[in-house]
C-alpha positions, 0 to 999 in steps of 0.5 A: 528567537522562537517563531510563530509556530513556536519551533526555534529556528536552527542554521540547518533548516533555512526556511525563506522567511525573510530575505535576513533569513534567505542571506543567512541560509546562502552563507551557511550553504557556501560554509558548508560547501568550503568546509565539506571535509570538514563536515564529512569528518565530523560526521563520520567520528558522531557515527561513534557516538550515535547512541550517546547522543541521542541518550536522555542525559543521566542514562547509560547506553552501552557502546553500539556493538555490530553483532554476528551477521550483519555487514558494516554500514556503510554511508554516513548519517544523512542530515534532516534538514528543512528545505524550500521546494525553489531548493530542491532540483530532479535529475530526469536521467535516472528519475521516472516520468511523472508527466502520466495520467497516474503521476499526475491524478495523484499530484493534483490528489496531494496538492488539493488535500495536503496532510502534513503528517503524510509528507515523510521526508524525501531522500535527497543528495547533496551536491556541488550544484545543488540539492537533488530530490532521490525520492519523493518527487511526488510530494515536490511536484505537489508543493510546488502546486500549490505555492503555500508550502514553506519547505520540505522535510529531507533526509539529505546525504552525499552521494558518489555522483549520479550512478550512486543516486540511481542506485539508491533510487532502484534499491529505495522503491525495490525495498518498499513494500505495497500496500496490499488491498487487504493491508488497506482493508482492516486499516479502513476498519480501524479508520471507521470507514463505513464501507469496510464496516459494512462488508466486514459485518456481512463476512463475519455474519456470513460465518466467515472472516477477511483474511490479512494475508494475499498469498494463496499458500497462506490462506486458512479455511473460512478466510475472504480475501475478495473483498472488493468482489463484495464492494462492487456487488454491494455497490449495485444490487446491495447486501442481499445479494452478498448475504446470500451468496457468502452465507452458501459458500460458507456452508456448503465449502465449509473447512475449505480454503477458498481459493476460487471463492471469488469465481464461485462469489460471483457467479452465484450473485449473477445466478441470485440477480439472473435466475434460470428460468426466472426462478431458482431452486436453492436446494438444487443449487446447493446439491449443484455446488456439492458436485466439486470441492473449491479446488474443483470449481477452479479447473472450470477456469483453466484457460479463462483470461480476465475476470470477466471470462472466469465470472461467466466460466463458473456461472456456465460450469454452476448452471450445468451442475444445477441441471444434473442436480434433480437426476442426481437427488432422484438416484439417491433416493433410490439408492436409499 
């Protein structure tokens, strides 16, 4: 029989649509629980046979051979099973809390806005009592929100107890690697967000480009990493000020990695917005940001805690290299 959705239901998938489908989905788990061993069994001789059977019909596959290197997996090949969110429990002892501001300002987020293709599926353990959700009780707490979700996608394994899952737990969110901001900075170009087009475009103009890596060691000559320096002053005084500020430190730190360049961005929109004097002498400032190179600068901010206290460091430290600037022209021209 197909459904509504056109998928054809299959007896590891019991979605509660019925009660003729919750009687059946009960007998097949009491089945599945008299047979455990049996199950174990059968799927630890498929482990063999993974390839095979994944093989389009007609196609030859050589035997999975483990190479020099590597240790034998260990586990047997969780089950992907579509799962009612009534079904799936939370252990409290090894799960964090998601009773926080945080937790719970991103729940709201995912139950207001649900996305099918973001909901990956949640790791989940199979025990005597129940199923219990490993990873993914953001997503349960969001489902359950909202009280229109059929089921869940798990990716549902066996566990040696408790101390067994909270091990998973630990290595799953160790092993995860975060979105960094400038990972999720291109990603926003290519998504045709507006924002990052924006600030792209003013870096590019500036004769600079958006770096993809954070890590200092990393970083190239010519490469932004402080794209969110440039939001937040592109939000409040617009793209003049930006425009100004990255096109100096592109020529005047030019073939410089710009390690501080978020300090010396800054500083140089609050010098544009606020002037000395009520006036500022573009010449003077770039003679003033000449006295040091970019590592320079940042020796400015030893000590400084906090983004505010480096901004106003690197403004005082460029105010008082701008007022040495006109004596240190005059002695040039001397000298010449």
């Amino acid at each position: 029989m197909i459904s509504r959705g056109g998928v054809r239901p299959s007896p590891v998938i019991p979605v509660r649509l019925s009660e003729a489908a919750d009687e059946f989905s009960a007998r097949m788990r009491s089945k599945a629980s008299e047979n455990a061993e049996t199950i174990r069994k059968e799927v630890s001789n498929r482990r063999e046979n993974t390839a095979a059977i994944a093989a389009p019909r007609g196609s030859t596959i050589p035997k999975p051979r483990l190479r020099s290197g590597f240790n034998q997996a260990v586990g047997l090949p969780p089950s992907i099973e579509m799962r009612h969110p009534s079904e799936l429990r939370v252990d409290d002892s090894y799960q964090r809390s998601i009773d926080t501001g945080p937790s719970r300002k991103l729940i709201a987020g995912m139950a207001r806005d649900w996305d099918w293709r973001l909901c990956v599926p949640l790791m989940v353990s199979r025990r005597e009592d129940g199923l219990y959700v490993i990873d993914g009780q953001h997503r349960l707490a969001a489902a359950n929100m909202r009280g229109d979700i059929p089921f869940l996608p798990c990716c549902i394994s066996t566990y040696d107890g408790p101390a067994d899952e909270a091990r998973m737990f630990v290595a799953a969110n160790r092993s995860r690697r975060a979105v960094n901001h400038l990972d999720d900075f291109h990603a926003a170009i290519v998504a045709n967000n507006d924002d990052a087009i924006e600030i792209n475009n003013l870096v590019v103009g500036a004769g600079l480009r958006v770096s993809r890596k954070t890590g200092k060691t990393s970083w190239i000559p010519g490469e932004v990493t402080f794209t969110a320096a440039i939001a937040r002053v592109l939000r409040r005084h617009g793209e003049g000020v930006v425009s100004w500020s990255l096109r100096l430190i592109a020529e005047e730190f030019k073939g410089q990695v710009l390690s501080n360049g978020s300090s010396v961005f800054t500083a140089l929109c609050m010098l544009r917005i606020a002037p000395p004097d009520d006036a500022l002498d573009e010449a003077r400032l770039r003679a003033a940001l000449r006295a040091y190179d970019m590592q320079g600068w940042g020796t400015f901010l030893n000590g400084c805690k906090g983004g505010d206290d480096r901004r106003r460091a690197m403004r005082e430290a460029i105010l008082m290299a701008y007022a040495d600037a006109p004596e240190a022209e005059r002695e040039n021209r001397l000298d010449e």
